[in-house]
N, CA, C and O atoms as a CHARMM CRD file, in Angstrom:
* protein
*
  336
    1    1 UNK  N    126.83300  70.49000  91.65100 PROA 1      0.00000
    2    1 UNK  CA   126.01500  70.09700  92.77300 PROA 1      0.00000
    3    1 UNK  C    124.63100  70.69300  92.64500 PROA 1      0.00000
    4    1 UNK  O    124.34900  71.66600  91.94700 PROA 1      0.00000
    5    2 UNK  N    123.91400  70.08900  93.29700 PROA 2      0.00000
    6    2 UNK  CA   122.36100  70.20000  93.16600 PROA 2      0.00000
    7    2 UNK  C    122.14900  71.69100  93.88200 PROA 2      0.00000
    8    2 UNK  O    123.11900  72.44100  93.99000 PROA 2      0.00000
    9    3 UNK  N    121.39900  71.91400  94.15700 PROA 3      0.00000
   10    3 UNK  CA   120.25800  74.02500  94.72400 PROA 3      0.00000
   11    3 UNK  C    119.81800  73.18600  95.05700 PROA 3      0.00000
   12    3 UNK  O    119.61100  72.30500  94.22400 PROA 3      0.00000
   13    4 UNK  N    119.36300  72.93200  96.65400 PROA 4      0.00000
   14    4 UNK  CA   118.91300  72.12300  97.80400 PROA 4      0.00000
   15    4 UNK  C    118.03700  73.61100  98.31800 PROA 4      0.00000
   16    4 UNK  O    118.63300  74.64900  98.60200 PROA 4      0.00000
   17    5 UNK  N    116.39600  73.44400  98.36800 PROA 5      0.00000
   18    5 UNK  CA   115.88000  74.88500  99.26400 PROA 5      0.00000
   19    5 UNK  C    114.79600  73.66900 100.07200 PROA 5      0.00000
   20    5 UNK  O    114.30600  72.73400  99.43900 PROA 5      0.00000
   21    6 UNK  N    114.67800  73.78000 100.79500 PROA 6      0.00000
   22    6 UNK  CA   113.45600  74.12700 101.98100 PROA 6      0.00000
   23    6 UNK  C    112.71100  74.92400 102.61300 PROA 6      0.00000
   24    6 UNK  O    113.10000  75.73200 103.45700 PROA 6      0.00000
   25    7 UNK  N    111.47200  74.73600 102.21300 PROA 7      0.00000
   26    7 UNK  CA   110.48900  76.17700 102.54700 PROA 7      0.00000
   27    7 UNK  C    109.32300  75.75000 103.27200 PROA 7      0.00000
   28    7 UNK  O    108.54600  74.91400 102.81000 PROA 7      0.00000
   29    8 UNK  N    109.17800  76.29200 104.38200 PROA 8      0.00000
   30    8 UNK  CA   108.14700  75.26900 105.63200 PROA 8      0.00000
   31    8 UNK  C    107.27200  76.95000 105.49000 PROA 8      0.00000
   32    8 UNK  O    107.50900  78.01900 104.92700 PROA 8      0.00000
   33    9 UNK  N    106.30300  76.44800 106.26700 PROA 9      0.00000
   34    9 UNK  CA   105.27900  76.73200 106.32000 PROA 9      0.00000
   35    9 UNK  C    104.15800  76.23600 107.77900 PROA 9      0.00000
   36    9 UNK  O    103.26900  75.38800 107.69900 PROA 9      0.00000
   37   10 UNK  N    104.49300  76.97000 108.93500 PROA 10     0.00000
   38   10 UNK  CA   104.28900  75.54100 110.13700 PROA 10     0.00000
   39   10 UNK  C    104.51200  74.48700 109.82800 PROA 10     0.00000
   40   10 UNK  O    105.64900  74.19200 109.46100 PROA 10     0.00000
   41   11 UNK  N    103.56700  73.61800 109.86900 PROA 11     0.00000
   42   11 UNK  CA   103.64100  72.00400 109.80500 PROA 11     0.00000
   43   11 UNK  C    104.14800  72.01800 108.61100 PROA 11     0.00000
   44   11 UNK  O    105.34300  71.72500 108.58100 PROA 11     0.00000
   45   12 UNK  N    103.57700  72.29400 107.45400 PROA 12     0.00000
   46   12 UNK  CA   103.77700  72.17300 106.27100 PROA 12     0.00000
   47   12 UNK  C    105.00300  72.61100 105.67700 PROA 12     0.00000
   48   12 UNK  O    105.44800  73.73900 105.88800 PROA 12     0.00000
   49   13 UNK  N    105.69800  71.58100 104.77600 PROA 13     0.00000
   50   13 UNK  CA   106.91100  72.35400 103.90300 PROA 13     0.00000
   51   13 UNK  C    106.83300  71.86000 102.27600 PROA 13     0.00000
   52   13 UNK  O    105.84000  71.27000 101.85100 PROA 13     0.00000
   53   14 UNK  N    107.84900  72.13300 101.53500 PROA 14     0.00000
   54   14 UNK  CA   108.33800  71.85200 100.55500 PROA 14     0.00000
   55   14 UNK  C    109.67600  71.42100 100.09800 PROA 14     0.00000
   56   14 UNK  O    110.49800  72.07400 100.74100 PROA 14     0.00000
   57   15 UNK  N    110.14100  70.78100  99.44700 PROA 15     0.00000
   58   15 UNK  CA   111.66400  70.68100  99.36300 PROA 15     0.00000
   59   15 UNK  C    112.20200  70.94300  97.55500 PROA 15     0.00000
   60   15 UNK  O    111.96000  70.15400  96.64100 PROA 15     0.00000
   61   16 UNK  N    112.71100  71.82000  97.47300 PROA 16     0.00000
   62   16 UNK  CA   113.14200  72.08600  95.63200 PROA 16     0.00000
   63   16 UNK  C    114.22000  71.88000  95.80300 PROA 16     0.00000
   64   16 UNK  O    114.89000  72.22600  96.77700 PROA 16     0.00000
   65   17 UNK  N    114.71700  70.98900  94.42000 PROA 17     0.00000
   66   17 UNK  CA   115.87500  70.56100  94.04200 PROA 17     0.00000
   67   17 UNK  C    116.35600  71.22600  92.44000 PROA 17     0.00000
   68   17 UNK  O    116.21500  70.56300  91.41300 PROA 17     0.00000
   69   18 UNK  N    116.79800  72.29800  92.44600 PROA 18     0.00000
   70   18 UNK  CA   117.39400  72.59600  91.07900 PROA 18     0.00000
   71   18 UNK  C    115.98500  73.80700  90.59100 PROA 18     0.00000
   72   18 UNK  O    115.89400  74.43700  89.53800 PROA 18     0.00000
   73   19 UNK  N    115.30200  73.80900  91.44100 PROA 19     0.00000
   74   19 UNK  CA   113.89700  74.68100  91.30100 PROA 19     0.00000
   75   19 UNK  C    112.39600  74.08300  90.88700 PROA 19     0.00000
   76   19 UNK  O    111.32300  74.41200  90.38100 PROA 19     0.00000
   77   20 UNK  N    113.19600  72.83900  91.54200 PROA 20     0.00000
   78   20 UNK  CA   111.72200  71.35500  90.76100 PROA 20     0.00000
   79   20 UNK  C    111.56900  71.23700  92.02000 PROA 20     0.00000
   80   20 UNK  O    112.57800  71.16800  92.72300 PROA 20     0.00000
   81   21 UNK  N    109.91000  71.17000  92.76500 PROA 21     0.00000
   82   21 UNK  CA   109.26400  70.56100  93.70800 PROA 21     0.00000
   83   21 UNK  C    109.69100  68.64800  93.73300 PROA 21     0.00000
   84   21 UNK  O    109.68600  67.73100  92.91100 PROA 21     0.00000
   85   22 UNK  N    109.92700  68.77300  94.78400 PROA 22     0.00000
   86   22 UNK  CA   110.47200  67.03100  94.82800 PROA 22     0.00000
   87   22 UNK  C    108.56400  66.36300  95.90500 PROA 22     0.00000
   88   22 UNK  O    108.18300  66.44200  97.07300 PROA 22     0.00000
   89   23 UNK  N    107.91000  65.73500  94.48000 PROA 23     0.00000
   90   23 UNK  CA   107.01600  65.15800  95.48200 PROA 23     0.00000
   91   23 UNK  C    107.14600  64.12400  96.17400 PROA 23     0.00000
   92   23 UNK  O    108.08400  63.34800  95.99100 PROA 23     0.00000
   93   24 UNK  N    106.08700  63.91200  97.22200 PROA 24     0.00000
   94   24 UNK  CA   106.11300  62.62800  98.38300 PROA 24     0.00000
   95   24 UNK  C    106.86100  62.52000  99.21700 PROA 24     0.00000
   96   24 UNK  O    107.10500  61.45800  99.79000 PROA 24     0.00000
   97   25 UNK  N    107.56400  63.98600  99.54000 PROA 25     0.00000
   98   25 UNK  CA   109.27600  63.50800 100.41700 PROA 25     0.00000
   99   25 UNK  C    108.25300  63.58800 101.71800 PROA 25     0.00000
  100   25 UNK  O    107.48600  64.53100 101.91700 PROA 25     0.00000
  101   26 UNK  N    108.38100  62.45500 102.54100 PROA 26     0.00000
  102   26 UNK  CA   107.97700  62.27700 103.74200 PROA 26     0.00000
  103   26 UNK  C    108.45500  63.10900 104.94500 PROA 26     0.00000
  104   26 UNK  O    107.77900  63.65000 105.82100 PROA 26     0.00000
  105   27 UNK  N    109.65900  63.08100 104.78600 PROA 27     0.00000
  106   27 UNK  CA   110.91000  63.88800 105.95400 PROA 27     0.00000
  107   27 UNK  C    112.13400  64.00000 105.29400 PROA 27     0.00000
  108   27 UNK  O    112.61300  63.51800 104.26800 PROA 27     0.00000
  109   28 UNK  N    112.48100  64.71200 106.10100 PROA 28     0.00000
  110   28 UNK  CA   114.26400  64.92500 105.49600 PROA 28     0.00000
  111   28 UNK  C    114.78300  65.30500 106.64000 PROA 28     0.00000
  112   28 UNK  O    114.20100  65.70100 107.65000 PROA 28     0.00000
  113   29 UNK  N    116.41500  65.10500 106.34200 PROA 29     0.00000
  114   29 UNK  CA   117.02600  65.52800 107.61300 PROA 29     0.00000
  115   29 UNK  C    118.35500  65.88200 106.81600 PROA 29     0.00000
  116   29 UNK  O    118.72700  65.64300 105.66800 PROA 29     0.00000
  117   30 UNK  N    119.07900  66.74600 108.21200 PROA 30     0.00000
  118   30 UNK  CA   120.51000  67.68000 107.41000 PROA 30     0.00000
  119   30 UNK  C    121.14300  66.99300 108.00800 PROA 30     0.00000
  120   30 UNK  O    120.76700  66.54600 109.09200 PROA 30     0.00000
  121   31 UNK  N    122.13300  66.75200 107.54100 PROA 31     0.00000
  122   31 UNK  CA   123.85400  66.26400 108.74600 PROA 31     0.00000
  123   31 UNK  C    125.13500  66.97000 107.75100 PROA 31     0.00000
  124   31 UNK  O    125.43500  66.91300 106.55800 PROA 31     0.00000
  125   32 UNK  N    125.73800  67.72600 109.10100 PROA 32     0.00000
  126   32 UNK  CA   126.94800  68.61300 108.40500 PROA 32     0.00000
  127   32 UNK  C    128.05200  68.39800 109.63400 PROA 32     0.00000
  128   32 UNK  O    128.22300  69.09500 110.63400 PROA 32     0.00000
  129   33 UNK  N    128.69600  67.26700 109.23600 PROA 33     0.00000
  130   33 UNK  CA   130.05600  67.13000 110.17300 PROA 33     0.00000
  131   33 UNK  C    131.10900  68.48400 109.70600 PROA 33     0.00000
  132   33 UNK  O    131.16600  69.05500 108.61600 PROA 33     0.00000
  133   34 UNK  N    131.87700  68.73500 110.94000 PROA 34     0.00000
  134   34 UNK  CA   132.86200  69.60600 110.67800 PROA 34     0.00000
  135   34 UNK  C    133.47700  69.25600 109.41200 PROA 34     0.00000
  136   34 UNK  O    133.38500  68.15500 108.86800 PROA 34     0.00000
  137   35 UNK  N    134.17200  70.36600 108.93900 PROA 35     0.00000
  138   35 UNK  CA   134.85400  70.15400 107.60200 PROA 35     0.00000
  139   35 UNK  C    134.65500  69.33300 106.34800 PROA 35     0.00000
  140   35 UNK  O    135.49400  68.65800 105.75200 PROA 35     0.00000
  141   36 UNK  N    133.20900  69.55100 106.02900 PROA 36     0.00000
  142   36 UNK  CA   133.06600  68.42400 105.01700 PROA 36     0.00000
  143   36 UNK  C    131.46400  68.91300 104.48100 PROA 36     0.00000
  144   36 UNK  O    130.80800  69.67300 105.19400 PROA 36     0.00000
  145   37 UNK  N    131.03200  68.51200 103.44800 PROA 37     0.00000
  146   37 UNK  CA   129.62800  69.13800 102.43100 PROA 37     0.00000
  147   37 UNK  C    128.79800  68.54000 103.52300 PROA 37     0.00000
  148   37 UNK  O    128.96500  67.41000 103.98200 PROA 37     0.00000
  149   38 UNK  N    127.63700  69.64200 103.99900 PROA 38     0.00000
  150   38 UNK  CA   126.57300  69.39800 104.42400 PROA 38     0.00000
  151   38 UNK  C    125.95500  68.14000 103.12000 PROA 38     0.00000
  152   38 UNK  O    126.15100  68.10500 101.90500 PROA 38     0.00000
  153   39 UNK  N    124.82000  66.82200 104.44300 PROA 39     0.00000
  154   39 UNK  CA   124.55500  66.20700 103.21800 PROA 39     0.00000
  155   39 UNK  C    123.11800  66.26200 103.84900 PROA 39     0.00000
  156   39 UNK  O    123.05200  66.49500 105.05600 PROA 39     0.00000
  157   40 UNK  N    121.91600  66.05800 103.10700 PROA 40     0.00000
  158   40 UNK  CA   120.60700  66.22000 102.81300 PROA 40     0.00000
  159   40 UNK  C    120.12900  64.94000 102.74300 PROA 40     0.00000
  160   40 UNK  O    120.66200  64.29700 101.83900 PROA 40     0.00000
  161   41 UNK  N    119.32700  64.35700 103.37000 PROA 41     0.00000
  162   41 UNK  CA   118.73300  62.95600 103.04700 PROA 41     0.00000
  163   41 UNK  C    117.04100  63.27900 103.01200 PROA 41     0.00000
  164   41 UNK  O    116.54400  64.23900 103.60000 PROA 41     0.00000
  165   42 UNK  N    116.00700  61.95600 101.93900 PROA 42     0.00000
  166   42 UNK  CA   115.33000  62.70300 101.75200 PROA 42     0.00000
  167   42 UNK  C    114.66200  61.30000 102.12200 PROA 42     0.00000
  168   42 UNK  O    115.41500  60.32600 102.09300 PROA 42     0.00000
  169   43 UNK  N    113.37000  61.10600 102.45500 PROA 43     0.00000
  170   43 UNK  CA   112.36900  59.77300 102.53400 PROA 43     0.00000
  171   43 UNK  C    111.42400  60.54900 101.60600 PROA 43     0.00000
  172   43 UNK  O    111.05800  61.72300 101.65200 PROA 43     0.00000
  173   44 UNK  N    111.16600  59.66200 100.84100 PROA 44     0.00000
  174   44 UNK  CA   110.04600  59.47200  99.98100 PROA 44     0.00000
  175   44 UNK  C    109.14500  58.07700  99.58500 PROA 44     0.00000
  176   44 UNK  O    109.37800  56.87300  99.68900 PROA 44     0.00000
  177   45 UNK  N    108.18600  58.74100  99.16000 PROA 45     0.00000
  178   45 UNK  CA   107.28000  57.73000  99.05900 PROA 45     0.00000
  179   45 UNK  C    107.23900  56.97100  97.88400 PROA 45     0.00000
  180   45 UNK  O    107.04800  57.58200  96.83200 PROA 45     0.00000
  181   46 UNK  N    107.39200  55.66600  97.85700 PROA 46     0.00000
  182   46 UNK  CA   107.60500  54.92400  96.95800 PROA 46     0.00000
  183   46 UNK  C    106.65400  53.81800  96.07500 PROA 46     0.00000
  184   46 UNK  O    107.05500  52.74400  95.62600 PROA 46     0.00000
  185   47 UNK  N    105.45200  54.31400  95.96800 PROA 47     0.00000
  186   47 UNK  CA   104.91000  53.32800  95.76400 PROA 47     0.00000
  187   47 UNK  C    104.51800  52.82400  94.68400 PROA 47     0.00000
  188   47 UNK  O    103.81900  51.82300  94.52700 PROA 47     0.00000
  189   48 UNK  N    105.08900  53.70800  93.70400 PROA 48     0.00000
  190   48 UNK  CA   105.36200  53.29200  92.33500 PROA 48     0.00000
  191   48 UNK  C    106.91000  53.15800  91.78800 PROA 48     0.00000
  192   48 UNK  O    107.35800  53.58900  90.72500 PROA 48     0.00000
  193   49 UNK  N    107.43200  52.60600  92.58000 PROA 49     0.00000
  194   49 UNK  CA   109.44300  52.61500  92.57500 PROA 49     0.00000
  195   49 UNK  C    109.33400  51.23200  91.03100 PROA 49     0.00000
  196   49 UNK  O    108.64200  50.33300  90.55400 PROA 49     0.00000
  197   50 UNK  N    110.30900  51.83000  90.91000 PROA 50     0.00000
  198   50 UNK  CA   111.12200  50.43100  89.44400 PROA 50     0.00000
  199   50 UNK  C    112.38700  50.62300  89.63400 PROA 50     0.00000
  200   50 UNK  O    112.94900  51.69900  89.42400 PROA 50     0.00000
  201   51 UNK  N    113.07300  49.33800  90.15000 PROA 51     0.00000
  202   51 UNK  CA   114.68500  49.52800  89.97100 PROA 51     0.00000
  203   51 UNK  C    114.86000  48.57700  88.63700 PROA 51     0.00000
  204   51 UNK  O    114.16300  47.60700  88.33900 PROA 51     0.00000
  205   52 UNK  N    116.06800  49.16400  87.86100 PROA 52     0.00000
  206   52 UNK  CA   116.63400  48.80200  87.18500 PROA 52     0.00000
  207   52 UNK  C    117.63100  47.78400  87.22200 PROA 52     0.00000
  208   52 UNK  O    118.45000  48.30800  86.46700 PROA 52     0.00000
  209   53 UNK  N    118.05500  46.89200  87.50200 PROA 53     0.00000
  210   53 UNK  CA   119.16100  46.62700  88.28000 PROA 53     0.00000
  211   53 UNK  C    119.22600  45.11000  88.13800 PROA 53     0.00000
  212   53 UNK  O    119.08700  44.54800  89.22400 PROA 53     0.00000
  213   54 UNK  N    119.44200  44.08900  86.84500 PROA 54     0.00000
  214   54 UNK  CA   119.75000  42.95100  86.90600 PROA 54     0.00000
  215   54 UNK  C    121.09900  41.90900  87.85100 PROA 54     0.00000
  216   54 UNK  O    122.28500  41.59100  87.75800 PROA 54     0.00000
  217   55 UNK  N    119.99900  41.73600  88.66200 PROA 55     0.00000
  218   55 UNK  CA   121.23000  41.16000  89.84200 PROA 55     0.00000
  219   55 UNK  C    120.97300  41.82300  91.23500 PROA 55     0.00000
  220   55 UNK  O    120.88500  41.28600  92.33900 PROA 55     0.00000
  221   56 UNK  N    120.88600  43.00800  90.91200 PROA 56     0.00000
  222   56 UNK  CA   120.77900  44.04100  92.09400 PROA 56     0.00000
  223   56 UNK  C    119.87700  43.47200  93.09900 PROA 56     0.00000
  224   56 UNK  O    120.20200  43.49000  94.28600 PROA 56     0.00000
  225   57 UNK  N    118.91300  43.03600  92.76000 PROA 57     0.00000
  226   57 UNK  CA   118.11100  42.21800  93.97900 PROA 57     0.00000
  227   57 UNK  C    117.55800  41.05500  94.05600 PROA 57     0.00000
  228   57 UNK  O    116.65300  40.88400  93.24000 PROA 57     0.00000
  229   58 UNK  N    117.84900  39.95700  94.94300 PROA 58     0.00000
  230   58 UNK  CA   117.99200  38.89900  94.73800 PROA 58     0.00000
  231   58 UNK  C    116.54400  38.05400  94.19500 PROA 58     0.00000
  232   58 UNK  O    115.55600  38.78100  94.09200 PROA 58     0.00000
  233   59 UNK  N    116.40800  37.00500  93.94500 PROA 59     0.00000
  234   59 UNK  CA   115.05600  36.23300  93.26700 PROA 59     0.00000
  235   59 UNK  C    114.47100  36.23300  94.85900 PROA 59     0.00000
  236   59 UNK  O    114.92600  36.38700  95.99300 PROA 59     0.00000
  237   60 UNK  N    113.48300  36.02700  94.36700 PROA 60     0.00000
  238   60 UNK  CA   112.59100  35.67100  95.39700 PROA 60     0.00000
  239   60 UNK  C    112.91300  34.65500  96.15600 PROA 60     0.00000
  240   60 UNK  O    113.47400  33.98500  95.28800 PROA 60     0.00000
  241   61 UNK  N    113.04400  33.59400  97.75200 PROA 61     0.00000
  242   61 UNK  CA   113.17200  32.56200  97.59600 PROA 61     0.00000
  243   61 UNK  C    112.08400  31.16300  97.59800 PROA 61     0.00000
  244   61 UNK  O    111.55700  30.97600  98.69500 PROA 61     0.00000
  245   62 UNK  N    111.80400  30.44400  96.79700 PROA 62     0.00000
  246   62 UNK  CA   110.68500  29.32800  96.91600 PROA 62     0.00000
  247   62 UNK  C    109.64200  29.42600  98.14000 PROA 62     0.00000
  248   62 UNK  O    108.42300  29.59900  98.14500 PROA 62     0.00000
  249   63 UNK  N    110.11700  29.33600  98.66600 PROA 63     0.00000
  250   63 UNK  CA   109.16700  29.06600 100.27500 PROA 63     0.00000
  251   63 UNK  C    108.63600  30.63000 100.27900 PROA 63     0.00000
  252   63 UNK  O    108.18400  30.99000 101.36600 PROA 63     0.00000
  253   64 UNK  N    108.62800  31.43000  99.41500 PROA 64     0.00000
  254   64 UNK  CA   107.88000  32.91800  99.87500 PROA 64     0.00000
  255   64 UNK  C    106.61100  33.61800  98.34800 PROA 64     0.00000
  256   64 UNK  O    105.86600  34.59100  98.22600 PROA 64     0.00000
  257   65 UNK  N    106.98500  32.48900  97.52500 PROA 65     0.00000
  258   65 UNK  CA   107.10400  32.80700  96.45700 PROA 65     0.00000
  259   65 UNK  C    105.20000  32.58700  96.18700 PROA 65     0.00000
  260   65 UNK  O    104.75400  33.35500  95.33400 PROA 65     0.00000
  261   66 UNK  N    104.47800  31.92400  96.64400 PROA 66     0.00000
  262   66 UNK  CA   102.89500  31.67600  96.60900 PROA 66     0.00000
  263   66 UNK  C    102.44300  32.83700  97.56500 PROA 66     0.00000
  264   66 UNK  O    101.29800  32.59900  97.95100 PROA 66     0.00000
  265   67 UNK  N    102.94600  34.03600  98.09600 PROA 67     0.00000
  266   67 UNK  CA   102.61700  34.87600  98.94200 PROA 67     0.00000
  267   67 UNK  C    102.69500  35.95800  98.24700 PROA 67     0.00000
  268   67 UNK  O    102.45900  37.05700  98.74800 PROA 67     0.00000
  269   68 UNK  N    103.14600  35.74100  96.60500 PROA 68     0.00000
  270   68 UNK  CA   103.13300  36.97500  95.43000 PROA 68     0.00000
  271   68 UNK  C    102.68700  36.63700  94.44900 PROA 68     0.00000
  272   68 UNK  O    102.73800  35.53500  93.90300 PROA 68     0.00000
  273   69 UNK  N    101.86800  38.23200  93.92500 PROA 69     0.00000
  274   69 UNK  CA   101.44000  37.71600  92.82300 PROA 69     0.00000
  275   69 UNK  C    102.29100  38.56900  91.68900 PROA 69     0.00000
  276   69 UNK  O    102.58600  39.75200  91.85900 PROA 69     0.00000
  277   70 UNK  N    102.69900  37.70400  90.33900 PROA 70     0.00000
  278   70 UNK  CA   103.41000  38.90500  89.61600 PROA 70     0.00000
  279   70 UNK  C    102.80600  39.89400  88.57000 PROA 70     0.00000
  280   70 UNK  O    101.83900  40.11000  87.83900 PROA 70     0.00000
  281   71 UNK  N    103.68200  40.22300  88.87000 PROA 71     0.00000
  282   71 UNK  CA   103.29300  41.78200  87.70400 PROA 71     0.00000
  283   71 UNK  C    103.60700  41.81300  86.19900 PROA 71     0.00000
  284   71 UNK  O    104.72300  41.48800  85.79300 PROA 71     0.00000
  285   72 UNK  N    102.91400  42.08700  85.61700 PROA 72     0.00000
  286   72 UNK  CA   103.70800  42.18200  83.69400 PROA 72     0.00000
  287   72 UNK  C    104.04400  43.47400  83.59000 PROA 72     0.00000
  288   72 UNK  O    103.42400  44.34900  84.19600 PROA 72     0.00000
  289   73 UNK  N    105.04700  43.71200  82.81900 PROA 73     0.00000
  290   73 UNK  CA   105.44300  45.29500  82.51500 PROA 73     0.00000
  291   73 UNK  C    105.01300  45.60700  81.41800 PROA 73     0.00000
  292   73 UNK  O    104.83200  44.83500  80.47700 PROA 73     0.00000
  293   74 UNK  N    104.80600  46.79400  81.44100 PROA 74     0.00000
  294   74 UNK  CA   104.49100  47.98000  79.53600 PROA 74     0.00000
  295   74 UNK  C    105.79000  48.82900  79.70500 PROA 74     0.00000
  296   74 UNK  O    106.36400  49.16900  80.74000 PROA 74     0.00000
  297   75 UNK  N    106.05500  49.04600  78.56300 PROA 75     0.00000
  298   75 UNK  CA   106.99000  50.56500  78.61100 PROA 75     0.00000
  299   75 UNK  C    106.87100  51.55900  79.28800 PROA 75     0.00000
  300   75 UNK  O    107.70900  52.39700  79.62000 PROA 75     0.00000
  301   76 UNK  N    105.46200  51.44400  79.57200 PROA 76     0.00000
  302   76 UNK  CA   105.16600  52.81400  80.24600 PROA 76     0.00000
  303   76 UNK  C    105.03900  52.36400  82.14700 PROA 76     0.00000
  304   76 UNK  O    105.47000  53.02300  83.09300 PROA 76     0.00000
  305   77 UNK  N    104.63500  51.63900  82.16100 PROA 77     0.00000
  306   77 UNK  CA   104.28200  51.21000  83.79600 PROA 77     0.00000
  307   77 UNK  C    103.94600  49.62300  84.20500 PROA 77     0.00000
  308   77 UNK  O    103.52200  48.82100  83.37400 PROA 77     0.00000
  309   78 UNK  N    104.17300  49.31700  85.47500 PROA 78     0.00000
  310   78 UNK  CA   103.72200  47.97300  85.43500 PROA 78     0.00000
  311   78 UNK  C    102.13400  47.92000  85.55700 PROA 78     0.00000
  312   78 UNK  O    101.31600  48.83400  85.66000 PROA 78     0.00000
  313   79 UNK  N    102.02300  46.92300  85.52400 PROA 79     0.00000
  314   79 UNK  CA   100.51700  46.24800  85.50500 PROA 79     0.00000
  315   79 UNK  C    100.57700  44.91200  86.46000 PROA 79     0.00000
  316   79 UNK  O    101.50300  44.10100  86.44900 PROA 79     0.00000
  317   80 UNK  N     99.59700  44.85600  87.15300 PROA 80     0.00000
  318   80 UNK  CA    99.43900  43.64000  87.96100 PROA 80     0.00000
  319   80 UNK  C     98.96600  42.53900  86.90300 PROA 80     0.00000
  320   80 UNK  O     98.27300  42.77500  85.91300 PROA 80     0.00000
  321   81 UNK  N     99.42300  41.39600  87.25800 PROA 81     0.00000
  322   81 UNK  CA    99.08200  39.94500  86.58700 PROA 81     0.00000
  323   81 UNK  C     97.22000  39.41400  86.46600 PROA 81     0.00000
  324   81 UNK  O     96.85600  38.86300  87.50500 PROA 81     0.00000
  325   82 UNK  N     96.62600  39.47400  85.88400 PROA 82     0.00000
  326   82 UNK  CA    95.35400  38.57600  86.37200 PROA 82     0.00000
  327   82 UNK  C     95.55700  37.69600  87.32400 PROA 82     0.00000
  328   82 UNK  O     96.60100  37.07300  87.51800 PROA 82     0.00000
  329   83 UNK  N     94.11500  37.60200  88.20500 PROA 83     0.00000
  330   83 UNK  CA    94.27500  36.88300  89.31600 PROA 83     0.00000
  331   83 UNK  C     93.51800  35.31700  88.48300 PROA 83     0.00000
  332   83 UNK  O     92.49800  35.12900  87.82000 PROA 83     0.00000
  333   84 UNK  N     94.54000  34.52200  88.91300 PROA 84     0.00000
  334   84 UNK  CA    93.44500  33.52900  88.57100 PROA 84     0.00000
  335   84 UNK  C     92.67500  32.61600  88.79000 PROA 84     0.00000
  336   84 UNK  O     91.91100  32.22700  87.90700 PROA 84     0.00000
């Protein structure tokens, strides 16, 4: 199991996981029902997210589809499409 710390600072905190700063976490919250592993949830900011996941999320559908523009991928990161 993961080394879960939280270290506030007034307003301000931090959250380390394993002794690694976890950036962008927006909020977090604890929930520890009787008899069972405290669990940790974390919001973060996503604005460079990539899921992996063929299937995992569905196609776009037609009628939404002129309201995006697509992206090309590199190995390293995506890239937005030329506008044209």
């Amino acid at each position: 199991m993961a080394k879960i710390e939280i270290k506030t600072e007034g307003v301000k905190g931090k959250v380390l996981v394993d002794g690694k700063e976890m950036p962008g976490v927006r909020s977090y919250s604890v929930h520890h029902d009787a008899g069972s592993i405290p669990m940790v949830r974390l919001d973060l900011i996503g604005t460079d997210l990539f899921i992996d996941g063929n299937g995992f999320i569905p196609a776009l559908p037609e009628v939404f589809k002129s309201f995006y523009r697509p992206i090309e991928t590199t190995d390293e990161f995506p890239v937005e499409a030329p506008k044209k």
